[in-house]
N, C-alpha and C positions, 0 to 999 in steps of 0.2 A: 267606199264603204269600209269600215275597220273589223276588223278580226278580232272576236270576242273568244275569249275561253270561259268554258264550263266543268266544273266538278261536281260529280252526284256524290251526295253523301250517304247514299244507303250503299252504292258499291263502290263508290271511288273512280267509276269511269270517268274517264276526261275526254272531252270534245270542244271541235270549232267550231263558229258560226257567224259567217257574216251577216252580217246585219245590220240596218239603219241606224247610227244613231236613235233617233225616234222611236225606232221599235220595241216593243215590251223586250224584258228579260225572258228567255225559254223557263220553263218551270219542268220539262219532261224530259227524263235522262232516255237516251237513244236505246243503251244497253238494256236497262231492267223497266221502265217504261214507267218509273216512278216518279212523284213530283218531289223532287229535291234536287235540285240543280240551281248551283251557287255561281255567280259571277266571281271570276277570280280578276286579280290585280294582273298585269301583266308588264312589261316592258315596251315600248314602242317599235315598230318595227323599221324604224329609218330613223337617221341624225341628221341634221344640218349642222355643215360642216362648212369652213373655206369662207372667201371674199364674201360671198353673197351675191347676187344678182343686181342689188342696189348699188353695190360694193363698185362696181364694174362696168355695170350698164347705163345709169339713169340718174348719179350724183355727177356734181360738179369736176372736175379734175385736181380742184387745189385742197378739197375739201379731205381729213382723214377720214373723220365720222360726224353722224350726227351731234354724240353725248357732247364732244370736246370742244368741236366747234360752233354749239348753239350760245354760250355766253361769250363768245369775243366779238360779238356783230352790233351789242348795246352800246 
């Protein structure tokens, strides 16, 4: 489940919340108990990075990649 941040705009408190996908946006700031509580934009908290798991585990051996190697097989 992902890590949603929230800012109230009546006091500026900032809070987290995990939460479902699915699940509505909170509207109720923790701090002042008010309904103004903004979904913020955020960064993600992990990168893929490296070979890959395709990369290494489950493509062919002579193969580099997909993109390069999908038109020289016509």
């Amino acid at each position: 489940m992902p890590i949603y941040e929230y800012l109230c705009e009546a006091c500026g408190h900032r809070q987290e919340a995990l939460q479902k996908i699915s699940d509505s946006p909170l509207t109720d700031c923790e701090a002042c108990h008010q309904p103004k509580l903004k979904k913020m934009i955020s960064a993600a908290g992990f990168r893929l990075s490296g070979s890959g798991w395709y990369e290494t585990d489950f493509k062919g051996s002579k193969k580099k990649n997909l993109t390069s190697d999908s038109g020289s097989d016509s």
